[in-house]
C-alpha positions as CSV (number, residue, x, y, z in Angstrom):
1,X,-52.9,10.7,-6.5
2,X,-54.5,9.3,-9.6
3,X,-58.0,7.6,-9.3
4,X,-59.4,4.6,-10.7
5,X,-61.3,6.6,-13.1
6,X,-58.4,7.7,-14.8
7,X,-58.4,7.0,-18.6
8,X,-55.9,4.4,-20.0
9,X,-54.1,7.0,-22.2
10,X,-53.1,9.0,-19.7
11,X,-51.8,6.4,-17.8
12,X,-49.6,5.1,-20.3
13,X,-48.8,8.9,-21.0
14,X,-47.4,9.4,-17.2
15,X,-46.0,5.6,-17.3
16,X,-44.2,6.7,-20.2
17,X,-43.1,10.0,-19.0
18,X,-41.6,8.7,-15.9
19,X,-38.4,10.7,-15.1
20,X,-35.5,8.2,-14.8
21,X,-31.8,8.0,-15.7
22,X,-32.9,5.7,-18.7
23,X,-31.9,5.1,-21.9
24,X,-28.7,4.6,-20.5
25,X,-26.1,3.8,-23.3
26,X,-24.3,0.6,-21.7
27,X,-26.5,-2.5,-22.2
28,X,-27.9,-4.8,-19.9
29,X,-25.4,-7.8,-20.0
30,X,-22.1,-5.2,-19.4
31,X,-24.2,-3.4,-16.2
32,X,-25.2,-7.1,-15.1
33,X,-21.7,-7.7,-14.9
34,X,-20.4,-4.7,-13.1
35,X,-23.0,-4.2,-10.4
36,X,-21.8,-7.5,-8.4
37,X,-18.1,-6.7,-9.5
38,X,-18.6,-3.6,-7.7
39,X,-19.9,-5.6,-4.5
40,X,-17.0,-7.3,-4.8
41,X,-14.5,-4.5,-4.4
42,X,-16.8,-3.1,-2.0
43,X,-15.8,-6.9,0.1
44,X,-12.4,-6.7,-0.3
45,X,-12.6,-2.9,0.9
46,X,-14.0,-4.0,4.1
47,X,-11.9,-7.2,5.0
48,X,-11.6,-7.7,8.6
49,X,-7.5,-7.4,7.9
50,X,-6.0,-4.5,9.7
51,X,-7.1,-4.2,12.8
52,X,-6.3,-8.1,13.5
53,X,-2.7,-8.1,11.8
54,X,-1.4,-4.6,12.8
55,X,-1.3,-6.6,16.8
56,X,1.8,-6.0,17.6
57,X,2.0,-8.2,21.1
58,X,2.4,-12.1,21.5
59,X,-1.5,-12.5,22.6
60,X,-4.4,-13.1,20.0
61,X,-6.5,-10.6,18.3
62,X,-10.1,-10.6,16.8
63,X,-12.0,-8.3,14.6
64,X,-15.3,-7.8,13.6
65,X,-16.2,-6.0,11.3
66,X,-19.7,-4.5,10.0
67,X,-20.6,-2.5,6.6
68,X,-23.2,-1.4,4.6
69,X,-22.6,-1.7,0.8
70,X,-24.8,0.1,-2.3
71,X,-24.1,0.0,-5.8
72,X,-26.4,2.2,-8.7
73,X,-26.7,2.1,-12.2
74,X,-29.6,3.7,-14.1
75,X,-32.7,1.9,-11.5
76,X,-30.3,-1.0,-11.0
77,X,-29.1,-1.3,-7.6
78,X,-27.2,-4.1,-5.4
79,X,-27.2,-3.6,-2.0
80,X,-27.0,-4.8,1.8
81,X,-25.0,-5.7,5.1
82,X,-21.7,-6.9,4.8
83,X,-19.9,-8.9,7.7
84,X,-16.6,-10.5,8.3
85,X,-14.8,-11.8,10.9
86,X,-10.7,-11.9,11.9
87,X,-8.4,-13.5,13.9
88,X,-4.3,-13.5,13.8
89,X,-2.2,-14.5,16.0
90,X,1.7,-14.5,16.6
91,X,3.7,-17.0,14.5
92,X,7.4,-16.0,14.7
93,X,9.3,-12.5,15.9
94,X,7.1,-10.0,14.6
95,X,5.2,-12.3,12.2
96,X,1.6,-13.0,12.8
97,X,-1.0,-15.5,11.0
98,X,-4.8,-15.1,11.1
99,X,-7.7,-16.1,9.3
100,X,-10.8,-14.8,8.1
101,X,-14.7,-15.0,7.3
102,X,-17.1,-13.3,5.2
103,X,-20.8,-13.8,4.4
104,X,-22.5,-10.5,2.9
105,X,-26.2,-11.2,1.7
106,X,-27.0,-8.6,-0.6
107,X,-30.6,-7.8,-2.8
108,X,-30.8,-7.1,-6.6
109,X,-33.7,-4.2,-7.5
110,X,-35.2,-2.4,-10.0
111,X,-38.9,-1.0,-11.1
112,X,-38.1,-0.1,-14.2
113,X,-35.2,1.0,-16.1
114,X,-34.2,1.5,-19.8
115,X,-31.3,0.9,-22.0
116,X,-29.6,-1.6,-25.2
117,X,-30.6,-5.0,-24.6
118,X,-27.4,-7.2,-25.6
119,X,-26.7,-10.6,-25.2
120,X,-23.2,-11.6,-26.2
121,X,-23.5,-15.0,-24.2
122,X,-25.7,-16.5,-27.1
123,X,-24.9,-15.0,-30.4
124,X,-28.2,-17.3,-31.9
125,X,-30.9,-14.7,-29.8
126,X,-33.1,-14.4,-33.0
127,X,-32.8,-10.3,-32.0
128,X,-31.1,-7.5,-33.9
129,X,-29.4,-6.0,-31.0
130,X,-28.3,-4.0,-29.5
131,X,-32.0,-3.2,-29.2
132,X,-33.6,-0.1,-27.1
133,X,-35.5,-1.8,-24.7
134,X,-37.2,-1.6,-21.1
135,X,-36.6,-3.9,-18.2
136,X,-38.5,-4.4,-15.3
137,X,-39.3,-6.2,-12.1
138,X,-36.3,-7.5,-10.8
139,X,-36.1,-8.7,-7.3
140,X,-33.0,-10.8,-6.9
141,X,-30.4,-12.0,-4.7
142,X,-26.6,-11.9,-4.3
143,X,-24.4,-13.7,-1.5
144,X,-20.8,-13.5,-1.4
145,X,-19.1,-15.5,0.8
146,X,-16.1,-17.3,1.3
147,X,-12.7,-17.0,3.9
148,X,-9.2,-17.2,3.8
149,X,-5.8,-17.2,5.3
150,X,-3.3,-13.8,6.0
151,X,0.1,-13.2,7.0
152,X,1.9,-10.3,8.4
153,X,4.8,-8.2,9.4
154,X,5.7,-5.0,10.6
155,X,8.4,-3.4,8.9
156,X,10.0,0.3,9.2
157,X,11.6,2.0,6.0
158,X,13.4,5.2,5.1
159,X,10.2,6.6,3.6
160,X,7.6,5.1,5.2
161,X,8.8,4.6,8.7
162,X,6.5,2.4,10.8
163,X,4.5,0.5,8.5
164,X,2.8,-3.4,8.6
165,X,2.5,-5.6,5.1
166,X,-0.2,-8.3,4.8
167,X,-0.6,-10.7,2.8
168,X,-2.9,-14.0,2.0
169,X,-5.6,-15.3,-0.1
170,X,-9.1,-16.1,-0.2
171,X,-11.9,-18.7,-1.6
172,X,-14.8,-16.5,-2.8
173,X,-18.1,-17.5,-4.1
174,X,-20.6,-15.0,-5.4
175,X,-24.4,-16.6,-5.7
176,X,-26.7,-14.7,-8.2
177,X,-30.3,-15.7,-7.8
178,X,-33.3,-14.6,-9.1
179,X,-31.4,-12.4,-11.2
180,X,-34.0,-12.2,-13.7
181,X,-35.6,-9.3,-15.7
182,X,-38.5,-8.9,-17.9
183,X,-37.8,-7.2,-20.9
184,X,-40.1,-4.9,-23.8
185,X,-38.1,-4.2,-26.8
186,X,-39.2,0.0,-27.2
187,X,-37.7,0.6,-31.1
188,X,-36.6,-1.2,-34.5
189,X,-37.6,-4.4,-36.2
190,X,-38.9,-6.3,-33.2
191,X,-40.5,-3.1,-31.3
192,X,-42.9,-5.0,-28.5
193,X,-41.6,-7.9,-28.3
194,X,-41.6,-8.7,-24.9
195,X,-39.9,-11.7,-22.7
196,X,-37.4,-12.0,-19.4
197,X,-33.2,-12.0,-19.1
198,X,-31.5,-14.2,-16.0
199,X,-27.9,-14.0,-15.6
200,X,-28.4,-16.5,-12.4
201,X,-24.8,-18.2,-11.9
202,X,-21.9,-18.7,-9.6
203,X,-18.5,-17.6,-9.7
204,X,-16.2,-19.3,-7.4
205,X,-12.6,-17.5,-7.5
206,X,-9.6,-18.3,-5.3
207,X,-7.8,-14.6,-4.9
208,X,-4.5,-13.8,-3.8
209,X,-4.1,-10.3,-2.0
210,X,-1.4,-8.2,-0.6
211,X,-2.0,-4.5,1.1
212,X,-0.3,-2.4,3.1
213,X,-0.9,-0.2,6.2
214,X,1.2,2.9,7.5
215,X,-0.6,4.5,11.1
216,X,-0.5,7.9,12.0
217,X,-0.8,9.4,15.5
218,X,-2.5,12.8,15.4
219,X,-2.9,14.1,18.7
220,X,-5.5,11.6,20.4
221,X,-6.2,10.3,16.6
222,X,-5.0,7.2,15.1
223,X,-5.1,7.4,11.3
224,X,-4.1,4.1,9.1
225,X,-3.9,4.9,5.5
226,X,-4.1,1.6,3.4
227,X,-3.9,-0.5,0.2
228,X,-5.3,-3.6,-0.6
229,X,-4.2,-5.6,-4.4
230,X,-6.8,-8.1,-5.0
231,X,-6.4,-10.7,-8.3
232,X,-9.9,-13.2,-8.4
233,X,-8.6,-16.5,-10.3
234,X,-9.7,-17.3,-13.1
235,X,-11.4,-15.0,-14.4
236,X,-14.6,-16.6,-16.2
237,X,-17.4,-16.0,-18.7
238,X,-20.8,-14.2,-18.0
239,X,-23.4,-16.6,-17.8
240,X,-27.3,-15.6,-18.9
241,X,-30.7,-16.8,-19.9
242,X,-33.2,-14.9,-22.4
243,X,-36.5,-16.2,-23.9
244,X,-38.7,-14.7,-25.7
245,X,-41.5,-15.6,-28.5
246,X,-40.0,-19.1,-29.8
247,X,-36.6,-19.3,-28.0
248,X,-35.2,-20.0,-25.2
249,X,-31.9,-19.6,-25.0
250,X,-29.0,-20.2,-22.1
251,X,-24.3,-19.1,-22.9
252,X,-21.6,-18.4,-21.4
253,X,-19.3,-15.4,-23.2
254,X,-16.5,-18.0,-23.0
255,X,-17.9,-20.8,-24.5
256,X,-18.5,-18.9,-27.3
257,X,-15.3,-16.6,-27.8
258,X,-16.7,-13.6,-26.1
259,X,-13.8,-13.9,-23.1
260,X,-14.0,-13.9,-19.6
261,X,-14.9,-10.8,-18.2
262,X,-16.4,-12.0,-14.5
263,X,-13.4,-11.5,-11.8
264,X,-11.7,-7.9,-12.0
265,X,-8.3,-7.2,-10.7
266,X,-9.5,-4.8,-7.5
267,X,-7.2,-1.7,-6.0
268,X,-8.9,-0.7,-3.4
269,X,-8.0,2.4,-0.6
270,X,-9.0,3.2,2.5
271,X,-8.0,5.4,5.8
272,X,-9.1,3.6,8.8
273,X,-9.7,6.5,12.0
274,X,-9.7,5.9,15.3
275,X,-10.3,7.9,18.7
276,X,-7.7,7.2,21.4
277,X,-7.8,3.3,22.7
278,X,-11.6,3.0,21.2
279,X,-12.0,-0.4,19.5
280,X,-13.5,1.0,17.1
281,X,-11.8,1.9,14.2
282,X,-14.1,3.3,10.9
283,X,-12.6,3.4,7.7
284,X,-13.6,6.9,6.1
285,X,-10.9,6.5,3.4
286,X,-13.0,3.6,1.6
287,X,-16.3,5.9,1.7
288,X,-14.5,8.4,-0.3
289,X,-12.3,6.8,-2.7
290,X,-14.8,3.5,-3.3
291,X,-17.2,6.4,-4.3
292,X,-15.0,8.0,-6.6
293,X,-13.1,5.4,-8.6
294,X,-15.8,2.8,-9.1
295,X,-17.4,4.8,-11.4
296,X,-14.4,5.2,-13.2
297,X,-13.2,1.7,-13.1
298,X,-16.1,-0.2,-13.7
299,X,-17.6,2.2,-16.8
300,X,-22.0,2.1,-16.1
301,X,-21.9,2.7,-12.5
302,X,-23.7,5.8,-11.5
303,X,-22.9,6.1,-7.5
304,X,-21.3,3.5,-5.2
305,X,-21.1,3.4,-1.7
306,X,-19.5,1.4,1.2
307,X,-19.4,2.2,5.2
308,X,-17.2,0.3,7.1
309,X,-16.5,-0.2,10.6
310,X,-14.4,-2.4,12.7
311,X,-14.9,-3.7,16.8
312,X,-10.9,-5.0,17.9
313,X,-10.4,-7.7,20.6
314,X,-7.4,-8.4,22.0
């Protein structure tokens, strides 16, 4: 452990030469964006859906449903509990309605990390950017929440045999607070400049969804493979905030023709197993494949993870 009497040089020397996957080559505002994109697809993965619409009875059936949700890039992580609640209930033949809660209080964290500081929501930030820069101290806050309405039916095809549709949509809100960085420009023209990045905002989307579910009976194993086509509406602008030495300077990409990029279009997968007539149902399928394409679909992310479970009522 190093002592007090440590010399400053040194210090900086090891502070320096901290090993970390920095100097990462997208800049702050795109991984800003993606992290809580991710957490939304890691939501939508783990919707309280298929255990309460795949009922096939006339009586009422609830599910809760529990997950754990963490999203990396560089030293940039979002993570925390997700929960949900379901209901459905028989509407006509084989049809079913139900509705649904969600409320997932996630934390934004980072020591330090390094990478282009950008800021396409205010094209005025008296910067040359992209500019290789450190960021540090952030200790933020994201909730998503919101709930929504389903219907669904059973259905049996030539290729799919035995299989239930669901469809519905959703009002969403996703809360960034204290999303705020402090920021030490490391090369070029303004090297040491120092000041803090916020990209605290809401986004409010209304998203229609439709997925489907096909079980599988293997020996005392009940496997559901399933799919899941979530559109957020509209799509809108990143929001930010950067000062520095003089400025002080708050956009929106949108307002100033740099699109909408909040609110992706989300496919997400998932195979929910089950042992016998346990309620509880834990979806493996979304462990893997959230893992593998996120990193993939949303370009920055380094790992993503999502563990789902479900508890059934009837």
């Amino acid at each position: 452990m190093l002592r007090w009497g440590c010399n400053c040089a040194r210090l900086a020397f090891l502070w320096l030469a901290l090993p970390s996957p920095c100097n990462a080559k997208e800049d702050i505002e795109f991984v800003a964006e993606h992290l809580p994109e991710v957490a939304m697809d890691n939501r939508y993965a783990s919707l309280p859906l298929w255990d309460a619409s795949a009922a096939t009875s006339d009586t009422p059936a609830f599910a809760v449903q529990s997950a754990y949700s963490r999203t990396e890039t560089g030293n940039l992580t979002i993570d925390g509990p997700l929960f949900s609640l379901g209901f459905s209930n028989a509407l006509r033949g084989s049809w079913r309605w139900g509705m649904l809660a969600f409320y997932d209080p996630l934390q934004l964290r980072a020591t330090r990390d390094a990478r282009p500081l950008q800021t396409l929501f205010s094209p005025n930030t008296p910067i040359d950017r992209p500019a290789p820069a450190e960021f540090r101290h952030l200790d933020g806050r994201a909730e998503d929440f919101g709930g929504g309405v389903f219907f669904s039916h059973p259905r049996k095809g030539k290729w799919l045999g035995e299989y239930t549709w669901t469809a519905g949509v959703l009002w969403q809100r996703v809360s960034l607070r204290d999303y705020r960085l402090d920021y030490r420009i490391t090369d070029g023209p303004q090297i040491g400049m120092t000041g803090r990045i916020d990209f605290d905002a809401d986004y409010t989307h209304v998203a229609p969804f439709i997925g489907l579910q096909r079980p599988w009976t293997v020996g005392a194993w009940m496997l559901s493979p399933r799919a899941l086509l979530v559109v957020p509406l509209p799509r809108r602008g990143i929001e930010g905030h950067i000062t520095g030495p003089g400025f002080d300077l708050h956009g929106n990409t949108e307002d100033v023709g740099e699109g909408k990029h909040f609110g992706d279009l989300s496919v997400t997968l998932g195979l929910g197993v089950r042992y016998g007539q346990s309620p509880l149902s834990i979806d493996l399928g979304a462990l893997l494949t959230q893992a593998v394409l996120e990193p993939h679909i949303h370009r920055g992310i380094d790992n993503n993870y999502v563990l789902s479970a479900s508890w059934q009522f009837r």
